[in-house]
C-alpha positions as CSV (number, residue, x, y, z in Angstrom):
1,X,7.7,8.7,-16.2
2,X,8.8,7.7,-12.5
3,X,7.0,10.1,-11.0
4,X,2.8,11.0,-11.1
5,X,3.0,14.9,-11.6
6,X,0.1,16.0,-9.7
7,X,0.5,19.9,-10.4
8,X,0.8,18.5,-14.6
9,X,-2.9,16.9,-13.6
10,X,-4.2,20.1,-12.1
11,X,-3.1,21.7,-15.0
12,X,-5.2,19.7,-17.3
13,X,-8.2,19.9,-15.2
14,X,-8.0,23.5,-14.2
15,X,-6.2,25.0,-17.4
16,X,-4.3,27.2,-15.7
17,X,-1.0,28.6,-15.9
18,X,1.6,27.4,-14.1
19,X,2.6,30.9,-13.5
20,X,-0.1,32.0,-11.8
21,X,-0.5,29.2,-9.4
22,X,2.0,26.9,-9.3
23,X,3.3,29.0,-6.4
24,X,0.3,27.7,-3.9
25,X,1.2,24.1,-4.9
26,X,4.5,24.7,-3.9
27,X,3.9,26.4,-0.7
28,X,1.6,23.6,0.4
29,X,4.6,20.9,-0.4
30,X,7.3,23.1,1.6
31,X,5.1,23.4,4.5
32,X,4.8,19.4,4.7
33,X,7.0,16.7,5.4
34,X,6.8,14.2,2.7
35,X,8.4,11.3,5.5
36,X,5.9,12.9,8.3
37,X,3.0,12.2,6.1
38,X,3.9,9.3,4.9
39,X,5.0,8.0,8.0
40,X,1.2,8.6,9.7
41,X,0.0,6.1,7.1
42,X,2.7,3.4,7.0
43,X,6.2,2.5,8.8
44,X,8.8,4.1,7.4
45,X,12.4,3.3,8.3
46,X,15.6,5.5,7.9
47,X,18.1,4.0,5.0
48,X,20.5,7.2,5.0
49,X,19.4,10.1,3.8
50,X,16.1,8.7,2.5
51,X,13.4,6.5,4.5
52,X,12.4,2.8,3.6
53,X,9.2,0.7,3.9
54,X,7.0,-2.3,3.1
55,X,5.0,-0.2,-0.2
56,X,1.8,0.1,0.2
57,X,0.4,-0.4,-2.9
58,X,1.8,-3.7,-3.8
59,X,2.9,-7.1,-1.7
60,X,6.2,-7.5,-0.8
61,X,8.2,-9.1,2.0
62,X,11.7,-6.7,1.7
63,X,11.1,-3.0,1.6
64,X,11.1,-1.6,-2.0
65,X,9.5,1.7,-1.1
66,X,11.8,4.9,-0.9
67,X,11.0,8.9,0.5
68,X,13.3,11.0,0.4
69,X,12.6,14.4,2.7
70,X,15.0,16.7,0.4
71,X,13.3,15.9,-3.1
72,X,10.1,15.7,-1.7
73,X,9.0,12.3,-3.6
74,X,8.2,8.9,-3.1
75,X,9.2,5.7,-5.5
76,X,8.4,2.1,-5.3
77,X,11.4,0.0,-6.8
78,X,8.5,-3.0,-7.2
79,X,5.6,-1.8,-8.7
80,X,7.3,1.6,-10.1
81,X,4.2,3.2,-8.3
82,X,5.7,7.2,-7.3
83,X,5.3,10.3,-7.1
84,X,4.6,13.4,-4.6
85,X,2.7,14.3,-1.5
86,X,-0.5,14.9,-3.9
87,X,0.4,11.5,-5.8
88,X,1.0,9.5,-2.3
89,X,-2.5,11.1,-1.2
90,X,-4.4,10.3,-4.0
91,X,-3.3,6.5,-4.9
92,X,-3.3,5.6,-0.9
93,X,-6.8,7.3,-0.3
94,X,-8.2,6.4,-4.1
95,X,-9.2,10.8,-4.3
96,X,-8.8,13.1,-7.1
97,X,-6.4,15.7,-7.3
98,X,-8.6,18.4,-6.2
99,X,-9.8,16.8,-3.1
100,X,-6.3,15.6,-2.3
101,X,-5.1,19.2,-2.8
102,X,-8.3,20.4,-0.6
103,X,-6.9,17.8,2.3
104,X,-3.3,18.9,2.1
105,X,-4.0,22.7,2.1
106,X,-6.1,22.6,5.3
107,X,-3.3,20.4,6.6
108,X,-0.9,23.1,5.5
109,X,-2.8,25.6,7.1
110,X,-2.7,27.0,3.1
111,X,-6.1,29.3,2.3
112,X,-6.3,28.0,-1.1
113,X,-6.6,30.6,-4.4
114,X,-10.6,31.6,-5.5
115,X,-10.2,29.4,-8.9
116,X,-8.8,25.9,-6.6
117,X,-11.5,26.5,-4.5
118,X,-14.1,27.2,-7.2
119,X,-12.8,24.0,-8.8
120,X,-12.2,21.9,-5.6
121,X,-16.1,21.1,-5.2
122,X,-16.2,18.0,-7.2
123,X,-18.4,15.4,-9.2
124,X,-17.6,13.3,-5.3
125,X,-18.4,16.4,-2.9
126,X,-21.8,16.5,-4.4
127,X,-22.4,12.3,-4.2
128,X,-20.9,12.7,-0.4
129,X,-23.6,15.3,0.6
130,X,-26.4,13.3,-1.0
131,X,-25.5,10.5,0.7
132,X,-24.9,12.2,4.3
133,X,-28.5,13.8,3.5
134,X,-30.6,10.6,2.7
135,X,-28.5,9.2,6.0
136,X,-30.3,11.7,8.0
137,X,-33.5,11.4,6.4
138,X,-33.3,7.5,6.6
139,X,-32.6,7.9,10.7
140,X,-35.0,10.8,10.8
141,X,-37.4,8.4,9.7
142,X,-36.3,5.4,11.8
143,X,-36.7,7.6,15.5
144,X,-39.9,10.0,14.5
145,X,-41.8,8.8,12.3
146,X,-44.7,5.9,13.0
147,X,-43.3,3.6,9.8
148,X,-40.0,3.4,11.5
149,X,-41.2,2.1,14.4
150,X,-41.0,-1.6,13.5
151,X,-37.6,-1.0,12.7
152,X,-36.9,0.6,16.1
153,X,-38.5,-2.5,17.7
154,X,-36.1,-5.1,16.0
155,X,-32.7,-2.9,17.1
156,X,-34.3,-2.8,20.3
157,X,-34.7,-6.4,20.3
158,X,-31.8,-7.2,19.3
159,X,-29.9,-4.9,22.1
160,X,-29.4,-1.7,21.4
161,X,-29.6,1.4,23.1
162,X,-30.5,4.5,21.7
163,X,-27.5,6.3,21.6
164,X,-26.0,3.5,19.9
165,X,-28.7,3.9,17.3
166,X,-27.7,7.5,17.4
167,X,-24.1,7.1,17.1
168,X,-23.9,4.8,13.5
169,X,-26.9,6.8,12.6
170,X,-28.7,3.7,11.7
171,X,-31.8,4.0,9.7
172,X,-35.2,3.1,8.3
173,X,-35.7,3.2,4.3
174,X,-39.7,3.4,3.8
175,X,-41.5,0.7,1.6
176,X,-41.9,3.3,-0.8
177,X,-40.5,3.5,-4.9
178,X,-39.7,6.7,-4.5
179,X,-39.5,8.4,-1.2
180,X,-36.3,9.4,-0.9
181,X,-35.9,10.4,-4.3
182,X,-38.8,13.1,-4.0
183,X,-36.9,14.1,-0.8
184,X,-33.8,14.4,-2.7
185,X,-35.5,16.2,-6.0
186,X,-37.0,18.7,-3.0
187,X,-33.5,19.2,-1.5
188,X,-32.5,20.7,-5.3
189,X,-30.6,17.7,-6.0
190,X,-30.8,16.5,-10.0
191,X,-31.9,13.4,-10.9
192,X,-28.7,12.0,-12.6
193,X,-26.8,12.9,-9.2
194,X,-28.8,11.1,-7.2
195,X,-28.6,8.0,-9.3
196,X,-24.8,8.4,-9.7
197,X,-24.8,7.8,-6.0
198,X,-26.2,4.3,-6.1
199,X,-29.5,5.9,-4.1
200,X,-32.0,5.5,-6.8
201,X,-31.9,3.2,-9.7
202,X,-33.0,4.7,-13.3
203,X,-35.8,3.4,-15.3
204,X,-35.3,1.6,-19.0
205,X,-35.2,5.0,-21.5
206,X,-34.8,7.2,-19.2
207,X,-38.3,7.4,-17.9
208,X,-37.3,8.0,-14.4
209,X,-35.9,6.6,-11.2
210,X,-36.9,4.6,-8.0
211,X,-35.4,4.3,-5.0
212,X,-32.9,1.8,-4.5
213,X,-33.6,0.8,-0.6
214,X,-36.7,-0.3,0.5
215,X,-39.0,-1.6,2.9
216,X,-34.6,-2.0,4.9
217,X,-33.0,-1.3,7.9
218,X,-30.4,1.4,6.9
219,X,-26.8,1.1,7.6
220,X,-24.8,4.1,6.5
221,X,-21.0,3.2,5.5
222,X,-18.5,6.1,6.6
223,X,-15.0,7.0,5.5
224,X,-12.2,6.6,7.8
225,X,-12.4,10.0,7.6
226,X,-15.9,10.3,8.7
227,X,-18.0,11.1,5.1
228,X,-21.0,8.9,4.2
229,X,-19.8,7.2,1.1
230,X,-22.9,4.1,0.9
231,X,-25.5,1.9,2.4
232,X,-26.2,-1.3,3.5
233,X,-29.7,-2.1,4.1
234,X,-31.1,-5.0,5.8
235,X,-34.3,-6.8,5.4
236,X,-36.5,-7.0,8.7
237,X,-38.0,-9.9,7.5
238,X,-37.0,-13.2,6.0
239,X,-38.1,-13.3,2.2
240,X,-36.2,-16.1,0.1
241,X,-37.1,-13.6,-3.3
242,X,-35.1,-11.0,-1.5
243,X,-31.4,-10.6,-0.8
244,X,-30.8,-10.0,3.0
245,X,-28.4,-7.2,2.4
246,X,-28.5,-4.7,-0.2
247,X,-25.2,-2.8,-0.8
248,X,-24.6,0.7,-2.5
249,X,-23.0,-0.3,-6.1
250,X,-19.9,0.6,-6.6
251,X,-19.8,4.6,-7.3
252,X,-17.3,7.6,-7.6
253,X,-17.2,7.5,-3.8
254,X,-17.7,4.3,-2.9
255,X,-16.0,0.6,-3.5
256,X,-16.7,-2.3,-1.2
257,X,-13.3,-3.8,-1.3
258,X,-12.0,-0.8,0.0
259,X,-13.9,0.8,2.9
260,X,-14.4,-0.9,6.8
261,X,-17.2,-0.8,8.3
262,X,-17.0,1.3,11.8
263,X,-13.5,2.4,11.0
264,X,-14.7,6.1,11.3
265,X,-15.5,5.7,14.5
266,X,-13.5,2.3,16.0
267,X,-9.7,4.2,14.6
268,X,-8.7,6.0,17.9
269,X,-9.5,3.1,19.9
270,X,-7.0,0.5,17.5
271,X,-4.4,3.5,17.6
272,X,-4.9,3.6,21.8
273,X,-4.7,-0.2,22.1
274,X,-2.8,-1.5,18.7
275,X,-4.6,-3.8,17.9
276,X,-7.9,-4.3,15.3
277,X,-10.6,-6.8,15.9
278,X,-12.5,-8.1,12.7
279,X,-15.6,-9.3,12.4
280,X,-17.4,-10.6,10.2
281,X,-20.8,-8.4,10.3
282,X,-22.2,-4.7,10.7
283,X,-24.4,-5.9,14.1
284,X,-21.2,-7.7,15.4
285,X,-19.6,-4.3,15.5
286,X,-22.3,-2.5,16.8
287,X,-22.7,-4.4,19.4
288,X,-19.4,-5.0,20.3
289,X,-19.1,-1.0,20.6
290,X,-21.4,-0.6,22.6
291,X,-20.6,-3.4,24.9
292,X,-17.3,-1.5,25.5
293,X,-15.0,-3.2,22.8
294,X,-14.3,-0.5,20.5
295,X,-11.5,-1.5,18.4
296,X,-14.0,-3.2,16.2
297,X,-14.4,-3.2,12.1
298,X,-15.9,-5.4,9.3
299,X,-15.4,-5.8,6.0
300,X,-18.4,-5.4,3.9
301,X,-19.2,-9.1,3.1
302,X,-17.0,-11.8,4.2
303,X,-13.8,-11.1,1.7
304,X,-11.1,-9.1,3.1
305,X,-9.4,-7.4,0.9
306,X,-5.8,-5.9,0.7
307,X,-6.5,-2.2,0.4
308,X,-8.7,-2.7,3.4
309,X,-5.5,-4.3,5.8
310,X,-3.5,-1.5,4.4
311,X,-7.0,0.8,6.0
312,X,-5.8,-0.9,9.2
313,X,-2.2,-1.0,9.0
314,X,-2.4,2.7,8.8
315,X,-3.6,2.5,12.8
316,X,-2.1,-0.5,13.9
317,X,-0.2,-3.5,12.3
318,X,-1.8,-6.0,15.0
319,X,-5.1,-7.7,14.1
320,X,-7.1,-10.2,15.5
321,X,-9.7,-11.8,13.3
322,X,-13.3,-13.2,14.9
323,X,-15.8,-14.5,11.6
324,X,-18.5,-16.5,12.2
325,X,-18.3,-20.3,14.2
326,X,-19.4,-21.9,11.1
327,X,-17.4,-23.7,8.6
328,X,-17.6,-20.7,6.2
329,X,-16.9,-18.4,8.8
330,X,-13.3,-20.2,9.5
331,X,-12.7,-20.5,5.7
332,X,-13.2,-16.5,5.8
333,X,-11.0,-16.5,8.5
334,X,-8.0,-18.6,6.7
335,X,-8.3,-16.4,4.0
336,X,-8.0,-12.9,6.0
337,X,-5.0,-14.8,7.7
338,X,-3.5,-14.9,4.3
339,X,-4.5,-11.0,3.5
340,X,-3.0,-9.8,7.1
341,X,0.3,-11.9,6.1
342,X,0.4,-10.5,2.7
343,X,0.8,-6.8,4.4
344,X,2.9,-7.9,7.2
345,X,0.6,-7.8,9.9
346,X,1.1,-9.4,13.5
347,X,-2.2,-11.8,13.2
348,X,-4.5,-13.3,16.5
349,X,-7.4,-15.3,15.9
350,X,-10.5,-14.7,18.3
351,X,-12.8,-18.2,19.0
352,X,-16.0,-18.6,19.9
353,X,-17.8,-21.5,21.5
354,X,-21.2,-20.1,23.0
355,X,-22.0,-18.8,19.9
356,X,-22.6,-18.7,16.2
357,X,-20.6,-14.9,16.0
358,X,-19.9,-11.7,18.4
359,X,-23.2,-10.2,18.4
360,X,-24.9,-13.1,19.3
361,X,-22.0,-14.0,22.2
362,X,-22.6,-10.4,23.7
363,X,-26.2,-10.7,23.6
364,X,-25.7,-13.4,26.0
365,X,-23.4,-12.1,27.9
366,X,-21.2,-9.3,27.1
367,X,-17.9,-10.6,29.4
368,X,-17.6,-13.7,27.2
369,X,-16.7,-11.2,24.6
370,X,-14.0,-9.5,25.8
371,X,-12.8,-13.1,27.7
372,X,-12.6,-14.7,24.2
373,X,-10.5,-11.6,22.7
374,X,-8.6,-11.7,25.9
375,X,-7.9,-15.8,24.8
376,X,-7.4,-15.1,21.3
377,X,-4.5,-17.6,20.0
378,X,-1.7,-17.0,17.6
379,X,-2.3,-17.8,13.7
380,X,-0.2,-21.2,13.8
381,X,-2.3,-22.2,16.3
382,X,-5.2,-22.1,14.7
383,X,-4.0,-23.0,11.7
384,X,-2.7,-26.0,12.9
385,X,-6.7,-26.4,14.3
386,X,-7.8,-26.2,11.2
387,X,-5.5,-29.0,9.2
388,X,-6.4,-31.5,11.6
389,X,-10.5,-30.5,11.8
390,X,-10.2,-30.7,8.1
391,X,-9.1,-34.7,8.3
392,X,-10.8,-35.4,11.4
393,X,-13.2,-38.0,9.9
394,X,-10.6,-39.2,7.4
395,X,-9.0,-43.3,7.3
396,X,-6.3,-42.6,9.9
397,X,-3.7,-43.8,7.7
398,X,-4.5,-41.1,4.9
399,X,-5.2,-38.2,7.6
400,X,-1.9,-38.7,8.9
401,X,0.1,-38.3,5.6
402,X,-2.5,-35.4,4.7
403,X,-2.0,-33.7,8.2
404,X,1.5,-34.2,8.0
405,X,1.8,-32.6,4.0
406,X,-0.3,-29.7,5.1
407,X,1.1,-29.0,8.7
408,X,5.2,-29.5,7.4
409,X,4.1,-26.7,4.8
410,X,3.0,-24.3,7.0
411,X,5.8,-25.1,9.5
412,X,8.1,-24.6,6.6
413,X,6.6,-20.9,6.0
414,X,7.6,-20.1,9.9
415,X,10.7,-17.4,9.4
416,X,11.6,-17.6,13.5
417,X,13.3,-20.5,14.4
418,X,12.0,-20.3,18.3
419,X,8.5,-20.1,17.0
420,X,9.0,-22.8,14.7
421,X,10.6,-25.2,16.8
422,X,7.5,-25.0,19.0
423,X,5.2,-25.9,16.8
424,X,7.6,-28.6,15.4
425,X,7.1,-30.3,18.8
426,X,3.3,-29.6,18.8
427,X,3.2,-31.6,15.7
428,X,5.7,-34.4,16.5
429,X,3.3,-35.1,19.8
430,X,0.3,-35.1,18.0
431,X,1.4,-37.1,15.4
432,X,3.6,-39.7,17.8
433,X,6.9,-38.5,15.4
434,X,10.1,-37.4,16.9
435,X,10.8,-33.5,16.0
436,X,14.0,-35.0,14.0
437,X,11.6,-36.0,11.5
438,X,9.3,-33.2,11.2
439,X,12.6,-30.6,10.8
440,X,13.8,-33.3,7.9
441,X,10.3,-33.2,6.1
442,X,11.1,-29.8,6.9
443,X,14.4,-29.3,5.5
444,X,13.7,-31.1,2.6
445,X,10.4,-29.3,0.9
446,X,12.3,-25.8,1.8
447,X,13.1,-23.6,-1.3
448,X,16.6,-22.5,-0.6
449,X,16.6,-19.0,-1.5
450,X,19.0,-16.9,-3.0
451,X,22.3,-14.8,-1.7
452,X,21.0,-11.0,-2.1
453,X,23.7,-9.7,-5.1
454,X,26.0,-7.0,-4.1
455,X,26.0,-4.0,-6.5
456,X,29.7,-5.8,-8.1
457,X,27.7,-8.6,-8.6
458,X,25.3,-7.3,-10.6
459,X,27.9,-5.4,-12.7
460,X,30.0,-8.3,-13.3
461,X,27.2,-10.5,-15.1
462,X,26.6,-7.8,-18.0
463,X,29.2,-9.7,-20.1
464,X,28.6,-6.5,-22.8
465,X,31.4,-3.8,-21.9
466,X,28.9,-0.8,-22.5
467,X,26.3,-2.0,-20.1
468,X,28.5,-2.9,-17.6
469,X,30.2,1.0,-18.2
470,X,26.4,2.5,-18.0
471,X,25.2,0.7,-15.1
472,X,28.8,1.8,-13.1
473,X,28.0,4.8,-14.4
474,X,24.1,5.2,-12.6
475,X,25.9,3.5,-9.5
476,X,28.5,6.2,-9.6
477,X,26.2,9.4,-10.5
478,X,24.0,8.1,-7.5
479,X,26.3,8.3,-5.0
480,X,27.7,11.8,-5.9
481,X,24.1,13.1,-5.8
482,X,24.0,11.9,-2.3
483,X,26.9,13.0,-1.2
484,X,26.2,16.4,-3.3
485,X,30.3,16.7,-3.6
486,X,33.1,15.0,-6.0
487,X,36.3,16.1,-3.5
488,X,37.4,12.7,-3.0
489,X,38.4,12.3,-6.2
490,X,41.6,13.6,-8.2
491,X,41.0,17.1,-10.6
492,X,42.1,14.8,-13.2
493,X,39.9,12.2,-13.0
494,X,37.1,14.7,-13.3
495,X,38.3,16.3,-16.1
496,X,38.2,13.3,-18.2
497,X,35.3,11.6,-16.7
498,X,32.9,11.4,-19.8
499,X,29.4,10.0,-20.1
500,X,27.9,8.4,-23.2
501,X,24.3,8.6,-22.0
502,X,23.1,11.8,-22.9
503,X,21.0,12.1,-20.0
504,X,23.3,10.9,-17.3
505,X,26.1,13.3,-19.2
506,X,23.4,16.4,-18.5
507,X,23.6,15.1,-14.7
508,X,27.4,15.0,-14.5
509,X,27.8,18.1,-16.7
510,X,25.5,20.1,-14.4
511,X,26.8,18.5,-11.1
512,X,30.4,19.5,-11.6
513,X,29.2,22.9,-11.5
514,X,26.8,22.8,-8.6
515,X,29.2,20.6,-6.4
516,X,31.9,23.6,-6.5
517,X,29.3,25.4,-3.9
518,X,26.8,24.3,-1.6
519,X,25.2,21.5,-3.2
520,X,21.3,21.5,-3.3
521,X,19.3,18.7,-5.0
522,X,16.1,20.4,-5.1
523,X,18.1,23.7,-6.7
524,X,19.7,21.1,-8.7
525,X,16.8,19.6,-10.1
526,X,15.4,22.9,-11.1
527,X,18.0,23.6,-14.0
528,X,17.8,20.4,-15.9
529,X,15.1,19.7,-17.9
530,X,12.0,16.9,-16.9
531,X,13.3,13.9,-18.6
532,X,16.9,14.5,-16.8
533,X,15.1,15.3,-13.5
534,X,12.9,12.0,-13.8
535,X,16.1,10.2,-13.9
536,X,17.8,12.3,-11.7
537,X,14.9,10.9,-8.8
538,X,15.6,7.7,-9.9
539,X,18.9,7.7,-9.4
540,X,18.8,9.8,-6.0
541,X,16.2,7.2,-4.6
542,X,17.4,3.9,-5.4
543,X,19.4,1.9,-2.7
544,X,22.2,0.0,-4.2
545,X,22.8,-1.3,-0.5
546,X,25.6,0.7,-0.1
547,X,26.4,2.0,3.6
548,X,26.4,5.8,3.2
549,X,30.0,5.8,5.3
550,X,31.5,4.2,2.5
551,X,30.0,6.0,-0.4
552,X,33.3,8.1,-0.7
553,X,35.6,4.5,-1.0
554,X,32.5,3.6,-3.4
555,X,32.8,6.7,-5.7
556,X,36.3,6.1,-6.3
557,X,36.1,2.3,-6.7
558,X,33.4,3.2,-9.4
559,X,35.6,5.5,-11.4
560,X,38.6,3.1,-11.4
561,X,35.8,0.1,-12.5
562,X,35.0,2.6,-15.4
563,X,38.8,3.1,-16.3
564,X,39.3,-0.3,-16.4
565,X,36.2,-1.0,-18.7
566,X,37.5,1.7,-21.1
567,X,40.6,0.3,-21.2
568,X,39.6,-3.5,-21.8
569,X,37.6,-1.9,-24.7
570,X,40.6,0.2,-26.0
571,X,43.0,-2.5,-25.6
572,X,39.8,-4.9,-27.5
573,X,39.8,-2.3,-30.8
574,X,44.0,-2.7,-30.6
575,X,44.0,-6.0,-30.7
576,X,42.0,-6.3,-33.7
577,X,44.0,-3.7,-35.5
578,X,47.6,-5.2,-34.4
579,X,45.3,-8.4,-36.7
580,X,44.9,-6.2,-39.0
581,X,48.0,-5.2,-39.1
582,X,49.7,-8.6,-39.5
583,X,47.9,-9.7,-42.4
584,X,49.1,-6.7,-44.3
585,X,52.8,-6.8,-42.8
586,X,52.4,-3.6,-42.0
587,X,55.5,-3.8,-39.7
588,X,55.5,0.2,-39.3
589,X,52.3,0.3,-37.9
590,X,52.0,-3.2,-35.8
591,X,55.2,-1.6,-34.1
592,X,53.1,1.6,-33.4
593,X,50.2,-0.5,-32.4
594,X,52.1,-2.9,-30.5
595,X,53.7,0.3,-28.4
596,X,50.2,1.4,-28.0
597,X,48.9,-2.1,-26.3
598,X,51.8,-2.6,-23.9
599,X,51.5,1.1,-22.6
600,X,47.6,0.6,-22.3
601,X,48.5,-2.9,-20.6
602,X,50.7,-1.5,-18.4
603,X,47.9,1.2,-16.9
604,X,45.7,-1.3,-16.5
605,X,47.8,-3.6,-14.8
606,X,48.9,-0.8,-12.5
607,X,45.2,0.0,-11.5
């Protein structure tokens, strides 16, 4: 199926009739714009009557991803990812239906039915609160209670103010097996919940649990919408049989690759000043928050990941990226570069000298900070730093071919010709080569891409007759549905325009008679049965890279295409009757059948 029918998931989870409900589902959909919300999370562009964009869900470098306001949906041409404002929802923000549906109704300003909201507390909204309670009972611990206090000592130590302790909530987990999960138990809160969580671990059989964090620091991980969905605790000190960070596993609420750390609270600030800093550490963004630099996140461990840029993007498509001095810290960096790319961000890179990472640089002085953000240098540049650190030590006759491989590559990857003629001459200096020879090396390892097709292009390389007649066919059918009228073209014409697709014959059957009146695709849509209406989407969605002004001269080019085709396949059949014919010396019938080709040839010549 194109699309991902929420309301057909609901449904199953609910089982409900549609009768009785569907109505609210609807009503939530006509009260939002499909482009509107869309548009808050990614950059959509106008393409006609529909909207364009880089999707979301896959990488791509030319815009693949269609909305379209009147139907209501979304479809990705790439990765055949679509669906609805409950589908977009639910695969951008990895949610189930009902806590999509909860999100868009109070969005909608929708009070939703007493069976959606019986059924909208979830398996999730359960793990959430237990995690926002043990959060408060880790930092209720942490500020009152005498075991904290060694913990309080170290933030305080290491900078922090108390309402910047406040404000991430950060926390003390007691060196106790099960502390929090007789807190928990106390709170009402089953066993088996509480270990689905990741907060306590169960034993071998059964036999019970323990608590997961201990003897740690306590850093709770927030949505970008603000719920507590994990924890990352820190040892306070060094222990080589211990792991300096413990994470929350990966639960129903919570996956590392996909949350930033501080996003909940750092998103206004990259929205104000459209740009994201990323670190590589919790304590680099604490510290950098309260030292005034706000815009701050980090990814939980050093690997960026896709779904988190696409976090980002949704705020800002500008990032600058800060990991640790060390050599690891650059690799980390090299390979976020390639992430940012990969989602079409605008990409800075942040050095520091003084220090070994951010928190460490504020800690020694806080202006140093914002100075080296405020001297953070394009990716090329550092890039560039990074090929020729990489030889630095080598036989200078073998670092300059390997500089020169690695740096005409990249060059070669540089899309603006300004941008890469500067670097070109960067190169040639450091390398004592004139800039004719770096754009040659240039020129030569370039992949010469193909001419985009044209939609006649396409047609004209199905050498079979009847794919060549179907594909005019779906070219034709989507244009009419866009232009929601035939009057450009002769009665006649219409008349004998026939489809041997069954579904595309539904379409035209059912368009002729909507397109006498006021045409309406959603009222369209709502006579023809799923299987037409999937294709129907299809059809209405996809850009052929037609300009809409010419979709009138386009219409009648593609009935006069078909003509031809069924007359290059009549006149085919004649001609190997007329064979026939002749080998029987038939001469009544060859002169019928020869009257029959020059008549046909004659039409098509005149077309």
């Amino acid at each position: 199926m194109l699309l991902i029918k929420a309301d057909i998931i609901w449904e199953r989870e609910l089982e409900i009739s549609r009768g009785q409900n569907m109505d609210q589902l609807e009503e939530i959909k006509s009260k939002l714009d499909i482009a509107e919300f869309i548009g808050s999370y990614i950059t959509l562009k106008k393409a006609g009557r529909n909207f364009k964009a880089l999707c979301p869900f896959h990488p791509e470098k030319t815009p693949s991803f269609v909305v379209s306001p009147e139907r209501q949906i979304w479809h990705c041409f790439g990765c055949s990812a679509g669906g609805d404002i409950f589908g977009f929802l639910m695969k951008y923000e990895n949610l189930e239906f009902v806590e999509a549906l909860k999100i868009l109704a109070q969005k909608a300003g929708v009070q939703l039915k007493s069976e959606y909201q019986e059924a909208a507390h979830s398996k999730k909204d359960t793990l959430l609160a237990i995690n926002l309670l043990a959060a408060e009972f880790f930092h209720y611990i942490l500020l009152n209670e005498p075991i904290g206090k060694r913990a309080l000592e170290y933030l305080v130590r290491r900078g922090l103010g108390s309402e910047t302790v406040k404000l991430f909530k950060l926390g003390y987990a007691p060196q106790s097996w099960d502390a929090l999960g007789r807190f928990l138990k106390h709170k009402g809160y089953a066993s088996k919940d509480s270990i689905d969580s990741g907060l306590l671990i169960g034993k071998p059989g059964g036999s019970g649990f323990y608590d997961r964090f201990r003897g740690r620091l306590m850093f709770p991980i927030f949505s970008a919408r603000g719920d507590a969905v994990g924890f990352s605790g820190r040892i306070l000190t060094e222990n080589k049989d211990q792991p300096k960070y413990v994470n929350t596993p990966e639960t129903a609420v919570f996956s590392k690759g996909q949350v930033l750390y501080g996003l909940n609270l750092a998103r206004e600030s990259i929205k104000k000043k459209n740009e994201a800093i990323l670190v590589e550490g919790n304590m680099d963004v604490i510290s950098s928050y309260q030292a005034g630099v706000q815009n701050v996140v980090a990814p939980l461990g050093s690997a960026l990941t896709l779904e988190q840029v696409r976090a980002l993007k949704r705020y800002s498509d500008q990032i600058a990226i800060c990991f640790d001095a060390d050599r690891a810290g650059k690799e980390a960096a090299r390979r976020g570069i390639e992430i940012a790319e990969q989602a079409g961000m605008s990409i800075k890179v942040v050095q520091i000298q003084e220090a070994k990472d951010p928190d460490e640089l504020i800690r020694k002085d806080a202006e140093l900070w914002t100075k080296a953000i405020l001297s953070s240098v394009p990716i090329y540049d550092f890039l560039l730093h990074l090929i020729f650190e990489k030889y630095e030590s080598a036989e200078p006759l073998y670092r300059r071919k390997k500089i020169g491989q690695e740096a005409i590559a990249l060059l070669g990857t540089i899309s603006d010709k300004l941008i890469q003629a500067h670097y070109m001459k960067i190169l040639a200096e450091k390398l004592n080569l004139t800039e004719e020879v770096i754009l040659e090396a240039i020129q030569k390892q370039k992949i010469t891409k193909p001419q985009a097709q044209t939609v006649q292009d396409i047609i004209r390389q199905k050498s079979d007759y009847q794919e060549r007649k179907k594909l005019l066919q779906e070219y034709l059918l989507s244009l009419l549905l866009k232009l929601g009228s035939y009057s450009m073209l002769d009665e006649t014409l219409v008349d004998e325009l026939s489809f041997q697709d069954e579904i595309l014959g539904a379409i035209w059957d059912q368009f002729k008679m909507d397109a006498k009146e006021q045409f309406n695709i959603q009222r369209f849509c709502g006579k023809l049965k799923p299987e037409v209406v999937t294709k129907i989407d299809d059809l209405y969605l996809k850009d052929w890279g037609t300009p809409e002004e010419i979709f009138g001269q386009e219409v009648k080019i593609a009935v006069l295409e078909i003509e031809k085709i069924d007359l290059q396949d009549q006149l085919k059949h004649l001609s190997q009757k007329i064979g026939e014919a002749e080998k029987k010396e038939d001469e009544k019938e060859l002169e019928v059948l020869t009257r029959q080709f020059a008549q046909l040839s004659k039409r098509l010549v005149n077309l």
